[in-house]
C-alpha positions in Angstrom: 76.6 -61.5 58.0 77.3 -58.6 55.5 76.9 -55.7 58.1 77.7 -51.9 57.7 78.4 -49.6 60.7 78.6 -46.1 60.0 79.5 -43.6 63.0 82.6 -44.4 65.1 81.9 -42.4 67.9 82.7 -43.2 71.9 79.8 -45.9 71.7 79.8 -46.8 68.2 83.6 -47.8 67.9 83.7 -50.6 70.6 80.3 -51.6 69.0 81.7 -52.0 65.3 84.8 -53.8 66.9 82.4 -56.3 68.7 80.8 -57.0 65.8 84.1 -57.6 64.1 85.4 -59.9 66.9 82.0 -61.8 66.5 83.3 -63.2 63.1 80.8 -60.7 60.9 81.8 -59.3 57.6 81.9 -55.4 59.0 82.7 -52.4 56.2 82.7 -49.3 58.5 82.0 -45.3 57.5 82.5 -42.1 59.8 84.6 -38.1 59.0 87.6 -39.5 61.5 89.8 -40.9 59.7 91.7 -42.2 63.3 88.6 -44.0 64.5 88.1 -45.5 60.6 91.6 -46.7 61.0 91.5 -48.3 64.2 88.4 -50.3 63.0 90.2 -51.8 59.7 93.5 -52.5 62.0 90.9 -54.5 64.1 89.8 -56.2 60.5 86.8 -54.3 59.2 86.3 -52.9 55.9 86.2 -49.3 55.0 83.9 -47.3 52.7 84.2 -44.0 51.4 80.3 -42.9 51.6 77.5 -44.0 53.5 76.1 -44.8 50.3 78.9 -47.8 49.4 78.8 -49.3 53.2 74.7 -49.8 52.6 76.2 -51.4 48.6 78.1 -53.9 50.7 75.9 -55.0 53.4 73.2 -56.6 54.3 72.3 -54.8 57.5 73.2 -50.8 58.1 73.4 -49.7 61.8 73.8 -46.1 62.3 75.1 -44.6 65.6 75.2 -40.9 65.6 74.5 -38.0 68.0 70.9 -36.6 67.2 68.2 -36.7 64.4 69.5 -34.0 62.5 72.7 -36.6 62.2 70.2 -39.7 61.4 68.9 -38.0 58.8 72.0 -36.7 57.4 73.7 -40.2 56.9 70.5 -41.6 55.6 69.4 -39.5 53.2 71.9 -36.9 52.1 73.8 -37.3 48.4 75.9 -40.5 48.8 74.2 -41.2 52.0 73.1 -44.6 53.1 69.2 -44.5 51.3 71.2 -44.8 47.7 73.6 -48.0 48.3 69.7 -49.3 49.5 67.6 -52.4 48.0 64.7 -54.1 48.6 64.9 -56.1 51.6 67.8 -54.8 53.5 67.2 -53.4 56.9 68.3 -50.0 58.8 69.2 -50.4 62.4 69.3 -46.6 63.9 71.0 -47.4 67.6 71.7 -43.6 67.6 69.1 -41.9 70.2 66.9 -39.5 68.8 63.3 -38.2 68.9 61.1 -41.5 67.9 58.8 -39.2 65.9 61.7 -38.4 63.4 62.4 -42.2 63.5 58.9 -43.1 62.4 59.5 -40.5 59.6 62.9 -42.1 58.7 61.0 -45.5 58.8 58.5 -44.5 56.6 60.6 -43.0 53.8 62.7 -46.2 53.9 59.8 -48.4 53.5 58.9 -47.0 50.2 62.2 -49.0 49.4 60.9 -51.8 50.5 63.7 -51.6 53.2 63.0 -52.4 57.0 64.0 -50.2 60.0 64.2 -50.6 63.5 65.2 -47.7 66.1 67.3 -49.7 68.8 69.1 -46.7 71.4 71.0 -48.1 73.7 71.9 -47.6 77.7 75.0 -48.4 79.4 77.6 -46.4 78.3 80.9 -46.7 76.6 82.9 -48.9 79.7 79.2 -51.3 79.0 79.9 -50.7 74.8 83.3 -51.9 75.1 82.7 -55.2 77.3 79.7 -55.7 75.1 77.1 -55.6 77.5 74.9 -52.2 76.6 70.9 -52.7 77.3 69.1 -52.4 73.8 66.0 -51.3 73.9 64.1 -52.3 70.1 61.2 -50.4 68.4 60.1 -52.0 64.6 58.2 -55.2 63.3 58.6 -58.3 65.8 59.4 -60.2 62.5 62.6 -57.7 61.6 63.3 -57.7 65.4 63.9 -61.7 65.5 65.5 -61.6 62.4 68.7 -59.4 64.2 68.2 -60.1 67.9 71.6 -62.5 67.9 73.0 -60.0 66.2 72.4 -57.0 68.3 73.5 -59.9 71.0 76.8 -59.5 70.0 76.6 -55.5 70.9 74.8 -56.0 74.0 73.8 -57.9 76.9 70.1 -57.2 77.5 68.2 -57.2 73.9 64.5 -56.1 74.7 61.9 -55.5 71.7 58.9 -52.9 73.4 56.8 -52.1 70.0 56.4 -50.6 66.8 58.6 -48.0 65.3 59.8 -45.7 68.1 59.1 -47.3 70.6 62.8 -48.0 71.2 63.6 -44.4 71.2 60.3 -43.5 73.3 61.5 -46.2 75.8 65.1 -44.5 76.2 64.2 -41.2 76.3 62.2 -42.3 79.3 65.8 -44.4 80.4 67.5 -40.6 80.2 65.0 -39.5 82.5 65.2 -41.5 85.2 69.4 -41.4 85.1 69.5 -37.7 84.8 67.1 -37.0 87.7 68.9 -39.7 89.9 72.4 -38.5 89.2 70.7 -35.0 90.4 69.5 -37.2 93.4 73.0 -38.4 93.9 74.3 -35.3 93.8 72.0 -33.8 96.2 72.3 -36.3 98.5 76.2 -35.9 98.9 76.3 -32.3 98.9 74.5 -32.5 102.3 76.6 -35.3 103.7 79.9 -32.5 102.1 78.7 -30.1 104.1 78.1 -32.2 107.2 81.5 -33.1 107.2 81.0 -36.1 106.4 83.4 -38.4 104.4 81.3 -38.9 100.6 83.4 -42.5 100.5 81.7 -43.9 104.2 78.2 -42.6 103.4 78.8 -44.2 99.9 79.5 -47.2 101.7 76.9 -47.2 103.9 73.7 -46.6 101.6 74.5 -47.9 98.6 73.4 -51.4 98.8 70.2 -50.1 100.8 66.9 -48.9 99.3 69.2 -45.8 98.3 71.0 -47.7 95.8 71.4 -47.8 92.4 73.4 -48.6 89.2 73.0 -44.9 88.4 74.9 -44.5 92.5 77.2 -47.3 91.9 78.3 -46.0 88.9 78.8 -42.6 89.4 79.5 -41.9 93.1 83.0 -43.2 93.1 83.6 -41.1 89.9 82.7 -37.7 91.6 84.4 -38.3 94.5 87.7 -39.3 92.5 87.6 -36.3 90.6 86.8 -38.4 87.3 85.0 -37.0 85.0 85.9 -38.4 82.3 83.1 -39.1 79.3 81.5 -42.0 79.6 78.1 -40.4 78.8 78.7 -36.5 78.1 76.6 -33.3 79.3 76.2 -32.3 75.7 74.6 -35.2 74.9 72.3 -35.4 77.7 71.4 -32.0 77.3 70.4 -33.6 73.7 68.2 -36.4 75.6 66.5 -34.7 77.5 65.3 -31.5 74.8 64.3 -35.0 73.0 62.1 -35.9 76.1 60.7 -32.6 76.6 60.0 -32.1 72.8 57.9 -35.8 72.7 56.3 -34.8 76.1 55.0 -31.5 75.0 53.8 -33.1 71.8 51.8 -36.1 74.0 50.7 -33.1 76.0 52.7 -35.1 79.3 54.3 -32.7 82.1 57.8 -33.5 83.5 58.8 -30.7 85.6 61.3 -32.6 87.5 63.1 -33.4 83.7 62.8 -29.7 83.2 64.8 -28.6 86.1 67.7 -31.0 85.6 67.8 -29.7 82.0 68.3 -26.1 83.8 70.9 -27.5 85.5 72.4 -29.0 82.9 72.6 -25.5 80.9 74.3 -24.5 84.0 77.0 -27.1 83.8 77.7 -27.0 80.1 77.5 -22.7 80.5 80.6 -23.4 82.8 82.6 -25.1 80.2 82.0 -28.7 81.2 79.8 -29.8 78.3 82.4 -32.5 77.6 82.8 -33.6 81.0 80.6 -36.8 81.9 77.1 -36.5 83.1 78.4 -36.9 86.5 79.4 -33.6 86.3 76.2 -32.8 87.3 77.4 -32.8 90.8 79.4 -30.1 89.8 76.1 -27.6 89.8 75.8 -28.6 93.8 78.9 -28.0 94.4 79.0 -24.5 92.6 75.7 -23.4 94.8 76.8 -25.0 97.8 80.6 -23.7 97.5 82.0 -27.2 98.6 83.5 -30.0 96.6 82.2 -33.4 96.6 85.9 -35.6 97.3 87.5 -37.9 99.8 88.4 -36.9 102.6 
């Protein structure tokens, strides 16, 4: 399949290079030049504009930071809308606020064009290996028609309803990992203070009613000192306006989502913005005046 990638980011690079390694003709757009390069040494194409990928493919998946970005590649001059005919399709993996995908949906429809908002969850060690969960908003028809190929990107493809539904779905996704992160956190600032080694009372709850991939995932990274980006602060700071934004406009409370976004600010105020959204755990430590670390 003729597919275009455009964005070449943390997630979207292993992404395009899974689709390349899956055998599928891939031309490939983004500003850094490094991460265009490292696409066409793995054997993709490369286009100038936005506007020449969508020429030369059948398929355009977009994976950028935030609406604002969506919109940009879409629908600026040479963007992706111009290299557009009838019966191609727009796959927008980037997560955003799903009323801005229905609008983007919309105005590619009156090119007779399909769209589907497909976000994903997982991460960039879960991008790499190919095993992201997809979560798929868009006709059930358009949905079938690129489920094996969103198969190749991920390993859990699951299509919940019409046109932003996808991005309603992980909105709700960013939720629940930001607030349990927060409840990680928590929990192993008391056990810090206790005295307590974080690495035993990891061991000891975290195949209990306790547990989670959220705990799995990023216990052993705080304690390590590793806070490297797998998911950044910035960008969850992003999800979360997104949920608050759609909540306020479905008249829906989420104080608890408010509160971690507080402490969030906090984080990214202290210069960790890039850090990973472990570093969340670093707002419990700055209250508590401990640090979270083998002992």
């Amino acid at each position: 399949m003729k597919v275009g990638f455009v964005g070449l980011g943390i997630m979207g690079k292993p992404m395009a290079k899974n689709l390349v390694k899956a055998g599928h003709d891939v031309t490939v757009f983004d500003f850094n030049k490094d991460s265009m390069k490292e696409l066409t040494d793995a054997g993709a194409k490369s286009a100038e504009t936005g506007k020449a990928v969508a020429e030369a493919s059948d398929v355009v998946i977009t994976m950028v930071p935030n609406s604002p970005n969506v919109e940009a590649a879409l629908f600026n001059e040479n963007g992706i809308a111009e290299g557009l005919t009838a019966g191609k399709t727009v796959i927008d993996m980037s997560s955003i606020n799903p009323l801005e995908s229905q609008k983007f949906a919309k105005r590619l429809a009156e090119q007779d064009v399909d769209f589907l908002d497909a976000p994903v969850s997982g991460g960039e060690p879960k991008a790499i290996d190919g095993s992201i969960a997809i979560m798929v908003g868009g006709k059930k028809e358009t949905f079938d028609k690129f489920s094996d190929l969103l198969g190749v990107m991920g390993g859990s493809i699951t299509y919940v309803g019409a046109v932003g539904a996808g991005n309603t779905t992980k909105l709700a996704n960013q939720v629940i990992v930001a607030l349990n992160i927060a409840a990680v956190s928590e929990g192993f600032a008391l056990a810090e203070k206790a005295g307590l080694d974080p690495k035993m009372v990891f061991d000891a709850i975290h195949t209990g009613l306790a547990g989670s991939t959220v705990m799995d995932a990023k216990v052993p990274m705080i304690i390590d000192r590793n806070f490297k980006p797998g998911f950044r602060v910035d960008l969850h700071i992003k999800d979360l306006q997104n949920a608050l934004d759609t909540s306020h406009s479905l008249n829906v409370s989420l104080p608890l989502t408010a509160e971690v976004m507080e402490i969030l600010q906090v984080v990214k105020n202290d210069g960790n913005g890039s850090d990973d959204h472990s570093a969340i755990a670093k707002y419990y430590e700055k209250i508590n005046n401990l640090k979270i670390e083998k002992k």
